[in-house]
C-alpha positions in Angstrom: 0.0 0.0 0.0 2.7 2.6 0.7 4.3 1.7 -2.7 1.0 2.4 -4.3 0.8 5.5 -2.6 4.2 6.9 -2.7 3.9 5.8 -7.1 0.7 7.6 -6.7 2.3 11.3 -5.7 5.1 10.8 -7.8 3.3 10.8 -10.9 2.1 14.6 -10.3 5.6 15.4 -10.4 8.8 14.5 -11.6 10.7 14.8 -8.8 8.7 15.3 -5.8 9.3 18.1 -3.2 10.7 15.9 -0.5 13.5 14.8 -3.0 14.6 18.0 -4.0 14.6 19.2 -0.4 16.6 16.2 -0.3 18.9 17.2 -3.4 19.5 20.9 -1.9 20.4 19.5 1.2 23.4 17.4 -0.3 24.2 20.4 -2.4 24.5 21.8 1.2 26.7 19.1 2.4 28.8 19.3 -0.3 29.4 23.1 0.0 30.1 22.1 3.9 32.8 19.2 3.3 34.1 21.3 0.3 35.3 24.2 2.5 36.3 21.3 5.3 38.8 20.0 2.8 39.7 22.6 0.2 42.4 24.1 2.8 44.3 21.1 3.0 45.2 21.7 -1.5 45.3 25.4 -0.7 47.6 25.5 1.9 50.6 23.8 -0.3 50.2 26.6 -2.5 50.0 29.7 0.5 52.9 27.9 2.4 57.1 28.9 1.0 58.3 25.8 1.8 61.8 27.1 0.5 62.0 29.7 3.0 60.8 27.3 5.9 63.2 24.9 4.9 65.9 27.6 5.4 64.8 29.1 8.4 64.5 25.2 10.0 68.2 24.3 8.4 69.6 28.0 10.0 67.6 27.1 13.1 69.1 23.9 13.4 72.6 25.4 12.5 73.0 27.9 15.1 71.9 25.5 17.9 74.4 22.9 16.8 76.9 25.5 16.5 76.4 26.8 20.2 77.1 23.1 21.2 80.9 22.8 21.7 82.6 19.1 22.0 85.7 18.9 24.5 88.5 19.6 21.8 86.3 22.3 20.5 84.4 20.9 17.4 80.5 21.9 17.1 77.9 19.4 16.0 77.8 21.4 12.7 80.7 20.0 11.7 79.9 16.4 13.0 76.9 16.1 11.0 77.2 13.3 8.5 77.8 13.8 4.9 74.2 12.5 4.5 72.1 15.1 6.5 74.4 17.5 4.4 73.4 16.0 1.2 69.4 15.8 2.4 69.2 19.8 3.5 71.1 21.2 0.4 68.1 19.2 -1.6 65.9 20.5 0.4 67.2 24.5 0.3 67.6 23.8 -3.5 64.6 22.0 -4.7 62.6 24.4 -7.3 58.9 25.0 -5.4 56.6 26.3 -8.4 53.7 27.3 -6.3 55.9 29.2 -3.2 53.4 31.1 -1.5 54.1 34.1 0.9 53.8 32.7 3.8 56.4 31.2 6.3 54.2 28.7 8.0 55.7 25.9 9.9 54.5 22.2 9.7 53.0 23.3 13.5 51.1 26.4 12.4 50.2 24.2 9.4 49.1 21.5 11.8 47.0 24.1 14.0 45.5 25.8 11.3 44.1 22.2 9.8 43.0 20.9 12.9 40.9 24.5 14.6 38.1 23.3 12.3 37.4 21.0 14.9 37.2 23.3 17.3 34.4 25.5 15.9 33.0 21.9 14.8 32.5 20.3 18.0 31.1 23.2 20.2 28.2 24.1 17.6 27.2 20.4 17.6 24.6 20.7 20.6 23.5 24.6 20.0 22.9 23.9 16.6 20.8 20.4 17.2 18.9 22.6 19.4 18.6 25.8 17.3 17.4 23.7 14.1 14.8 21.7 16.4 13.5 25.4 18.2 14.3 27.6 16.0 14.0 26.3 12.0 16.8 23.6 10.4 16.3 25.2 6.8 17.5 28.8 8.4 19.9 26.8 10.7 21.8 24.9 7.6 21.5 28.3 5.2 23.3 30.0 8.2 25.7 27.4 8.2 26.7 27.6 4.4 26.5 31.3 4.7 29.1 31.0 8.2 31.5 29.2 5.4 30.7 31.6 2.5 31.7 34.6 5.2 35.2 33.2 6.2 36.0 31.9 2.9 36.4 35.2 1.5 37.7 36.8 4.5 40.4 33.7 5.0 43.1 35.5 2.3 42.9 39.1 3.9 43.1 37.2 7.3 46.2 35.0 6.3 48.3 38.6 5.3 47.0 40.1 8.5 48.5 37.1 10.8 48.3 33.2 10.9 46.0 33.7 14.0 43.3 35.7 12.0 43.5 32.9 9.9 42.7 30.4 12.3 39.7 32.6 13.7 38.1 31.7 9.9 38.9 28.4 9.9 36.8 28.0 13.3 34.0 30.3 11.9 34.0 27.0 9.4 34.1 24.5 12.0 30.5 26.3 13.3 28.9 26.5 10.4 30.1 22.9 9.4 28.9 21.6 12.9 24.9 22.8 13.0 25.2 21.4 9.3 24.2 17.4 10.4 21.5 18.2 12.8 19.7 20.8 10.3 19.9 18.0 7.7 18.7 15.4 10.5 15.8 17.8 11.4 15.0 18.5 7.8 14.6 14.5 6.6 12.9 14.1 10.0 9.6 16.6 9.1 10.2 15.9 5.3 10.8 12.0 5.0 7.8 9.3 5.4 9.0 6.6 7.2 10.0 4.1 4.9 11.6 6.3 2.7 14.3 8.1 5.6 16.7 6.0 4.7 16.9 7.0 1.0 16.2 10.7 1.4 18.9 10.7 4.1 21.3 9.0 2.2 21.1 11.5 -0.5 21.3 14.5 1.6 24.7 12.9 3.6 26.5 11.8 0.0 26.8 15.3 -0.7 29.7 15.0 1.7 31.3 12.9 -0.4 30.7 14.3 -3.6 31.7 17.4 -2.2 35.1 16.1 -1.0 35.6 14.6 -4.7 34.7 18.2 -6.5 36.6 20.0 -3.9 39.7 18.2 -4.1 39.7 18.8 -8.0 38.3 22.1 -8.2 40.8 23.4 -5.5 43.5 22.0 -7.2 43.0 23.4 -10.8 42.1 26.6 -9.1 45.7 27.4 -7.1 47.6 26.1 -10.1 46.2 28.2 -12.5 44.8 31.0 -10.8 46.5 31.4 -7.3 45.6 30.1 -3.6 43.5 33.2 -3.1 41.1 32.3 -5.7 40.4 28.6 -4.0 38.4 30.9 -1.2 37.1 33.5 -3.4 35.5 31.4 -6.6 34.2 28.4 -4.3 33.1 31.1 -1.6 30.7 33.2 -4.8 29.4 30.0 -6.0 27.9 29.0 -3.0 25.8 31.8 -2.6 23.9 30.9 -5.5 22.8 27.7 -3.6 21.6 29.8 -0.1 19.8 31.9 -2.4 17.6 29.0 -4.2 17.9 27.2 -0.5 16.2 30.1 1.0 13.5 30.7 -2.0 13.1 27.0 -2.6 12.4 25.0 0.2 10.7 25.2 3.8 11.0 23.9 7.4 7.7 21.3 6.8 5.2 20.3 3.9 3.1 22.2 5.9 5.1 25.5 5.2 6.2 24.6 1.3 3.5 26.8 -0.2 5.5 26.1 -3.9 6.7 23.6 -6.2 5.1 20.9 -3.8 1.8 18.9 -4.6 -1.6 18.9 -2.0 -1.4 14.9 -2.6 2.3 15.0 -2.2 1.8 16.8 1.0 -0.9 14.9 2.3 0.9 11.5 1.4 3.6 12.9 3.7 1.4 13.8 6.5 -0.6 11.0 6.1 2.3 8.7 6.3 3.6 10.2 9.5 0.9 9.2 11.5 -0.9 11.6 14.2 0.3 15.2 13.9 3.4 16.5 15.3 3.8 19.6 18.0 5.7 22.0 17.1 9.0 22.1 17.6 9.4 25.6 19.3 9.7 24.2 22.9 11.2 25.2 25.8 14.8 23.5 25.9 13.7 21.7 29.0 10.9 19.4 27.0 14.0 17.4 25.8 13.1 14.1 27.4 17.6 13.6 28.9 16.7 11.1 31.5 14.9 9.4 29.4 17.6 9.7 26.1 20.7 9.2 28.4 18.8 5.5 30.1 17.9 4.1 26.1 19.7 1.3 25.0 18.7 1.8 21.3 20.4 5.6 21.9 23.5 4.3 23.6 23.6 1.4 20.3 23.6 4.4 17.8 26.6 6.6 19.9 28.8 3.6 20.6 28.0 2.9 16.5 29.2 6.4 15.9 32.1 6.8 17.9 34.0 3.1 16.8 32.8 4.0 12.9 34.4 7.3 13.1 37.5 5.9 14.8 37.8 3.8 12.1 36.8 6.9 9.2 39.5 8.8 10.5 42.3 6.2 10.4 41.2 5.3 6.9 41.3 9.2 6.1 44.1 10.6 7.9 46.4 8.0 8.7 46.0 5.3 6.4 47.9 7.2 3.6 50.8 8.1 5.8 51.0 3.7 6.4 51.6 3.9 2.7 53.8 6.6 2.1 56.1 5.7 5.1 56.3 2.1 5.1 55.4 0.9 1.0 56.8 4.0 -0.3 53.7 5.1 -2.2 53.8 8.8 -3.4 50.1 9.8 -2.9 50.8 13.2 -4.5 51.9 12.1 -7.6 48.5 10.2 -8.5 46.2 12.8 -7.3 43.0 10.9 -8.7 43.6 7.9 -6.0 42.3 10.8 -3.0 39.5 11.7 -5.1 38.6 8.0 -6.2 37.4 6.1 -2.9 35.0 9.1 -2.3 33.0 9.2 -5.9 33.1 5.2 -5.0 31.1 6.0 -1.9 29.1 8.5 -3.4 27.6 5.7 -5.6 27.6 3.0 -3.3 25.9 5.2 -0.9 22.9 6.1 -3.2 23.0 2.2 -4.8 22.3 1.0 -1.0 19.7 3.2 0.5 17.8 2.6 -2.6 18.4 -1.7 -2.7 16.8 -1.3 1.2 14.1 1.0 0.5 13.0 -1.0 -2.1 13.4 -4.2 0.2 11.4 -2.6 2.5 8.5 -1.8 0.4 8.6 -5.4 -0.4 8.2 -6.6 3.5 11.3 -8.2 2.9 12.9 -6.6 5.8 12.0 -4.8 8.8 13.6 -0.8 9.4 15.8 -2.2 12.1 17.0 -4.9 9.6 17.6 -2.1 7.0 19.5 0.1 9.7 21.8 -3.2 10.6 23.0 -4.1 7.0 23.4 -0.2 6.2 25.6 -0.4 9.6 27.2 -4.0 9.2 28.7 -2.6 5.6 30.1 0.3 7.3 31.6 -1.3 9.5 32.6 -5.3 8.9 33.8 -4.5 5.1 36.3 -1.8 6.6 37.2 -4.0 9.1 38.3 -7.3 7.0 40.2 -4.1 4.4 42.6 -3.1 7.4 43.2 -6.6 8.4 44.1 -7.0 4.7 46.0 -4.2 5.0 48.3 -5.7 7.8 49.8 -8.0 5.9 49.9 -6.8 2.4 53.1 -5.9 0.9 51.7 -4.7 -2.7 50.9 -0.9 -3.2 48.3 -1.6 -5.3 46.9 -4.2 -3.2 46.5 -1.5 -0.3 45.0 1.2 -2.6 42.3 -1.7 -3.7 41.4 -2.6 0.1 41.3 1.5 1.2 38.9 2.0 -2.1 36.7 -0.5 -0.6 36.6 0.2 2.8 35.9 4.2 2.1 33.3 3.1 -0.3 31.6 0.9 2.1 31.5 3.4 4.9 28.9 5.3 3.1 26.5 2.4 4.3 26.6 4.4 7.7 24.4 7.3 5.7 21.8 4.5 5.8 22.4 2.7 8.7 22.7 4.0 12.3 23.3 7.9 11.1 19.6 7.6 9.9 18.8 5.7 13.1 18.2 9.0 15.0 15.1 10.0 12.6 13.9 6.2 13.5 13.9 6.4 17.6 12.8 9.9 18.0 11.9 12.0 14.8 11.1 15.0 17.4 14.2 15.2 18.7 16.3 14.0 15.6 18.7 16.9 15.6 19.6 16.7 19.1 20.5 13.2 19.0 22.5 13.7 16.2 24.5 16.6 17.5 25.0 14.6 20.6 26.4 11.6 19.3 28.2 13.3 16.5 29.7 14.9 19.6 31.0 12.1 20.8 31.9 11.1 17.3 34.2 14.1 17.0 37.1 13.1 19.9 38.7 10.5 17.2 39.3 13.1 15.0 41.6 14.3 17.7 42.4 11.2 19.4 43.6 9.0 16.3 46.9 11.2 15.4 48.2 10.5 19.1 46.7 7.5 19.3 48.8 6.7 16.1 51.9 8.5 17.4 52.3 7.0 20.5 52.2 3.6 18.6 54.3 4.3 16.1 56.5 7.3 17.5 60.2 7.9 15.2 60.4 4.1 14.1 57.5 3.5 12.1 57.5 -0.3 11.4 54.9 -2.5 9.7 54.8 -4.8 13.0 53.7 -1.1 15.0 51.3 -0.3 12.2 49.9 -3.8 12.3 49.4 -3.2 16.3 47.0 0.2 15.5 44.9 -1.6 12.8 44.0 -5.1 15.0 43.0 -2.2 17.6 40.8 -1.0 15.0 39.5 -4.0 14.2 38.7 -4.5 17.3 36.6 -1.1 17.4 34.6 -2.8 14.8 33.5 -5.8 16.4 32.2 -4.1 19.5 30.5 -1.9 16.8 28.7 -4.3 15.0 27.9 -6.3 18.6 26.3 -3.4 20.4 24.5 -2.4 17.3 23.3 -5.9 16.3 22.1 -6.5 19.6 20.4 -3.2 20.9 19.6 -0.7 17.8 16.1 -0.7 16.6 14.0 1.6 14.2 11.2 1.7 16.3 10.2 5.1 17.2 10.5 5.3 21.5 8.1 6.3 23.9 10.1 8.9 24.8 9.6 10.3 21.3 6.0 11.8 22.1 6.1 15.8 22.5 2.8 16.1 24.2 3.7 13.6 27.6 3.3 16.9 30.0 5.0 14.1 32.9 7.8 13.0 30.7 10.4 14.1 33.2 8.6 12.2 36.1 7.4 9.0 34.3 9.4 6.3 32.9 7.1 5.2 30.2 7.6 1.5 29.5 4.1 0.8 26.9 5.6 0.7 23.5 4.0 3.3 21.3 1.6 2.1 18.4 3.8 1.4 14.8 1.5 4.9 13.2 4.9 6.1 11.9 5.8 2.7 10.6 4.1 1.1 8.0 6.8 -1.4 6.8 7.5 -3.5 9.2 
């Protein structure tokens, strides 16, 4: 019957309202993960490595020269033929795209990582302000926080590194209210059995946007200068928050354009008894009753080992194969653009295959949410065991295509999990978890050097990666045996005694027709 229905309001239109809001929001993302990544190409062309490398080899000079042995020799003159050899190559190496600024590998380091700064305190505020306040305002603010310090970042980087960092954290904001808008958004937008595939679309965006950023930057600083990177990406997004803002609204109840009465009553329809509106007081948020559910505590344990595991894959992964098989990453500049248009497809190819088993009655929402989740997170983890004891370059780059392909199963799985358990409270969830998803981002590059330190071996490497795979199995355990996609009790806005009573009748499946 929901098929019928849902083939029913998609003859009216070509593409229904709910997917373009769906489409726009992964334009969204994309804009989001574009400016998350496009400083990490820009920077090589605003740093002068030449004149770094100087100042470090003068640096290291003059402290070796203060250092006197007994019979009067400095270090200087101890140092072996072969250090000499390594610094003159590096004084006299020809740097086409110098830049002006005498950054060192720390500043660089500080710089890249104060997105995550801005990122992980906007999480909550912005679950709460997309909930409260409007997630379509909320996400347009976010793209327009990123638009703002884009083209403020070159004036910033002549004025001091530090101004530079401010931008970068005025990113990190916008990029962190980004996922609970979108969560928020799908949440009001999606019926039930088609979250998973509306979500899915909106979160690839990240990963096309990482694909087109990565290019686009690239072809931009070579041929144009670094300062263009911020500039031309920065005025091309604000064609999207202009057609985000004219185009699409909080709630089918709101779109007054473009959308359908029978698409908008199929959506209603579908969601069961009408919702409350979101513009509560903060202290409706049912926290007692979030922070004692096991099918909440399934999705944050989910996110947490799955973006262990995404980080290793993304940052440290390609440092395993540049330090220990020798593989020059730069030179092949498509292989870092590759896994994510792999995901991209994967991503959309899934969430589709489950919707359409689901329509079927082939398998239940909390079935759909484990497979989505199992390919995130067992494919990855049989990759890095491959990875351990694989000795081919090629071989590696095959098992890191696949296990950043498969990942994007997590768009589908337990990251759309939060609209399942509580579509009322779907942004806060997310921003909560996400939270707690964020610390690996800072924990794996210590976590990685303590392991590996100066001596980077294939035995210390191989130590980190059955850690991770360990990660994975308590992932796929916890998940397996507490997530569900059935909506809690705690979900229901109007309980005036939520805070006092612990509600243990499961609520009736209105908001779940495929079961």
């Amino acid at each position: 019957m929901a098929t019928a229905a849902a083939d029913e309001v998609r003859g009216f239109r070509m593409i229904p309202m709910r997917y373009l809001m769906s489409i726009m929001g992964s334009i969204g993302m994309a804009i989001i993960y574009g400016f998350k990544v496009n400083l990490s190409i820009a920077i090589v062309a605003m740093v002068n490595h030449t004149a770094v490398a100087m100042q470090a080899n003068t640096t290291a000079r003059v402290q070796h020269n203060v250092t006197l042995f007994p019979n009067g020799t400095t270090m200087a003159t101890m140092m072996t033929s072969s250090m000499e050899k390594e610094c003159n190559a590096t004084l006299e190496r020809n740097y086409d795209q110098d830049g002006p600024f005498v950054w060192t590998k720390d500043i660089e380091g500080f710089i890249l990582s104060s997105y995550f700064i801005g990122y992980i305190v906007s999480l909550i505020p912005g679950g709460m302000m997309a909930e409260y306040v409007s997630a379509k305002w909320v996400l347009n603010i976010s793209v327009l926080l990123n638009v703002l310090a884009s083209m403020l970042m070159p004036t910033a980087a002549e004025i001091h590194y530090t101004a530079f960092i401010a931008m970068r954290i005025i990113q990190g904001i916008g990029g962190g209210v980004s996922f609970p808008a979108i969560h928020v958004m799908v949440s009001k937008w999606a019926p039930p059995n088609e979250r998973s595939i509306l979500a899915s679309i909106a979160y690839a965006g990240t990963a096309l946007g990482t694909v087109i950023s990565i290019l686009l930057s690239g072809m931009i600083a070579a041929n144009l200068g670094w300062k263009w990177v911020f500039y031309i990406e920065g005025l091309l997004c604000l064609i999207w928050c202009t057609a985000w803002l004219i185009l699409v609204q909080d709630s089918p109840e709101q779109q007054k354009i473009i959308i359908t009465d029978e698409e908008r009553q199929f959506i209603l329809n579908s969601q069961g008894e009408p919702k409350e509106t979101h513009k509560q007081k903060l202290s409706s948020v049912p926290w007692f009753q979030i922070m004692r559910s096991a099918p909440f505590w399934a999705i944050l344990v989910a996110h947490f080992c799955n973006n262990f595991g995404w980080y290793m894959l993304l940052i440290e992964l390609p440092i395993f194969m540049s330090k220990i098989l020798h593989y020059d990453l730069k030179s092949n500049a498509w292989l870092s653009a590759l896994p994510y248009f792999c995901m991209w497809i994967f991503t959309l190819g899934l969430s589709k295959l489950l919707v359409i088993m689901q329509d079927k009655n082939w398998i239940s929402v909390t079935v759909s949410r484990k497979i989505g989740t199992l390919f995130s997170s067992a494919v990855p983890m049989f990759c890095l065991l491959g990875v351990s004891y694989a000795s081919d370059k090629n071989t590696v780059v095959a098992l890191m295509t696949i296990a950043i392909t498969c990942i994007g199963g997590m768009y589908c799985g337990f990251l759309a999990n939060h609209i399942d358990i509580a579509p009322n409270y779907a942004g806060t969830l997310v921003a909560l978890t996400n939270t707690v998803a964020t610390i690996p981002g800072f924990v794996v590059p210590i976590f990685v050097g303590y392991f590996v330190k100066e001596c980077a071996t294939t035995e210390s490497w191989r130590v980190i990666f059955f850690l991770m795979v360990g990660l994975y199995i308590i992932e796929m355990l916890i998940y397996t045996m507490f997530g569900t996609g059935e909506e809690q009790p705690w979900n229901k806005l109007n309980s005036h005694n939520i805070h006092n009573t612990e509600q243990t009748v499961p609520l009736k499946e209105t908001r779940h027709p495929i079961k």
